[in-house]
N, C-alpha and C positions, 0 to 999 in steps of 0.2 A: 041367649046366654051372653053376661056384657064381661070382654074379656079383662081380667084386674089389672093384669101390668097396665094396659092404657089409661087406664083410671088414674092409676101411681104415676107413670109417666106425666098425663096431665096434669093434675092436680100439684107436680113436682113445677112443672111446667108456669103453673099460676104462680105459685106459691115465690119461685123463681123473679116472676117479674113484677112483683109488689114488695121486693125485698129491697131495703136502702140502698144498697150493695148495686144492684142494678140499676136501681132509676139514676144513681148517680154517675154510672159509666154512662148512663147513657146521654144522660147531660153532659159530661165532657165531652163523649161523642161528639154530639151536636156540635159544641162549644167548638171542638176542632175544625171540625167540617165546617162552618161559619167563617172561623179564619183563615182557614185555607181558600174558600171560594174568595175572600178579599184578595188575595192577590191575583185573582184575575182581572180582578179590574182596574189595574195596573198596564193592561194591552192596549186601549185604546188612545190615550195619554202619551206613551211611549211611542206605540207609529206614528202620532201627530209629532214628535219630536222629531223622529229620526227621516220623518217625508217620506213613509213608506208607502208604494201604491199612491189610493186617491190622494194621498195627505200631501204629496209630491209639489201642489203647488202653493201651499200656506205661506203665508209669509213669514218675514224669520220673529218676530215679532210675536204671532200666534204658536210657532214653536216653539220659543223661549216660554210662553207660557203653559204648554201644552208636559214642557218638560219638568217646570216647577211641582204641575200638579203632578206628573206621574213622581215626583218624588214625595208629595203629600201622600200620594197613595200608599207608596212603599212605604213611607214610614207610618202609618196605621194599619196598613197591614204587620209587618212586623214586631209592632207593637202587641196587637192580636196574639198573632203568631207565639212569642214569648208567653204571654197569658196563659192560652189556652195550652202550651206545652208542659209549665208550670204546674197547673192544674192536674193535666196528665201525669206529670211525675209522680206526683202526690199523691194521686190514687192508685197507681201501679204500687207505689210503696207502701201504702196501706194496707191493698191487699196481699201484697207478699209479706208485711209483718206481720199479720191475721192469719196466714195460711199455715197450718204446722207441721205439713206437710211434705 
């Protein structure tokens, strides 16, 4: 005997995750998580500035460079950042205009 709520459950379940509504959070998702991983890569750049550990014997030279780029970094990260938060706004507000609840 196949029990019906799991049927409904599932089939709610699909029905759920081929709806616009979803694939597009979940694309922001993404979208977020992408930008937020860019600012990791903002670490490596930065200890070469600041001669952290191995970087300790770089020349000042190579840290002055190391510093430019970790600002290159930070500023596309950022950049990101803003986007993807943006985007987040906007579909949080969507879905609370749409909800009538």
């Amino acid at each position: 005997m196949t029990d019906i709520s799991a049927i409904d459950t599932r089939s709610e379940h699909t029905a759920l995750r081929a709806s616009p509504e979803y694939l597009t959070r979940t694309e922001v998702a993404r979208e977020v998580g992408r930008a937020a991983q860019s600012v990791g890569s903002v670490g490596i750049p930065l200890g070469q500035w600041t001669a952290r550990g191995d970087w300790a014997t770089l020349s000042e030279e190579a840290r002055a460079l190391a510093g430019t780029r970790a600002l290159e970094l930070l500023d596309t990260a950022l950049a990101e950042l803003t986007t993807a938060r943006a985007r987040l706004a906007d579909t949080v507000a969507t879905d609370q205009a749409g909800d009538p609840g």
